[in-house]
DRENPAPA-668022 format. One record per residue (C-alpha): residue in three letters; chain; residue number from 1; x, z, y. Coordinates in pm, 1 decimal. Each point is the difference from the previous one (the first is absolute). Layout:
+--------+--------+-----+----------+----------+----------+
| residu | chaine | num |     east |       up |    north |
+--------+--------+-----+----------+----------+----------+
|    ALA |      A | NUM |        X |        Z |        Y |
...
+--------+--------+-----+----------+----------+----------+
This chain:
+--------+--------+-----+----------+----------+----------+
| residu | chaine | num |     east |       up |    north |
+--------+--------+-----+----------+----------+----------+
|    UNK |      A |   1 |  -7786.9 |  -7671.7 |   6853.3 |
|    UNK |      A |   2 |   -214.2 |    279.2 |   -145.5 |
|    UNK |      A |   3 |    322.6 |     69.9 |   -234.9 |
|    UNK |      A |   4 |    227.6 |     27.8 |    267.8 |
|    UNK |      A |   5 |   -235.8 |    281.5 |    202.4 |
|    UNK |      A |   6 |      0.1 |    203.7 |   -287.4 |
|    UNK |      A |   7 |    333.2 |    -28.6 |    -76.5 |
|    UNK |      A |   8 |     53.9 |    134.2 |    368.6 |
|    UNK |      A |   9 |   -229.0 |    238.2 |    -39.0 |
|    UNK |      A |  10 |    149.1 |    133.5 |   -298.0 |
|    UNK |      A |  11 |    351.4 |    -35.3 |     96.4 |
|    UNK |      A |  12 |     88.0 |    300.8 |    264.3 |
|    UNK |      A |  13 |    380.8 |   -138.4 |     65.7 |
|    UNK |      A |  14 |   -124.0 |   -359.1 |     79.1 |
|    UNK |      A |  15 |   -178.7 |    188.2 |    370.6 |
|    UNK |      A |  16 |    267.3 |    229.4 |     -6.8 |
|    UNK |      A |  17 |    251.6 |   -277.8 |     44.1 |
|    UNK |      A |  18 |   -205.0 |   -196.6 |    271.4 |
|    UNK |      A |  19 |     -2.2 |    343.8 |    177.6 |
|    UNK |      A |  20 |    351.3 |     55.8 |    -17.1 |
|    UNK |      A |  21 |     84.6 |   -325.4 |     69.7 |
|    UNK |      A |  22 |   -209.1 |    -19.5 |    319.0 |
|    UNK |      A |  23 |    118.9 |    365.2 |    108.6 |
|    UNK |      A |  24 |    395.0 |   -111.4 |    -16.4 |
+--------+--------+-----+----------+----------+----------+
């Protein structure tokens, strides 16, 4: 689970796609 946070962390599109997604 730790992996996964830091993968977020480190991975700007991964946000940017839940952001997009939520906006449209």
């Amino acid at each position: 689970m730790y992996q996964i946070q830091e993968a977020l962390s480190f991975n700007p599109l991964w946000w940017f796609n839940a952001i997009v997604s939520r906006n449209s």
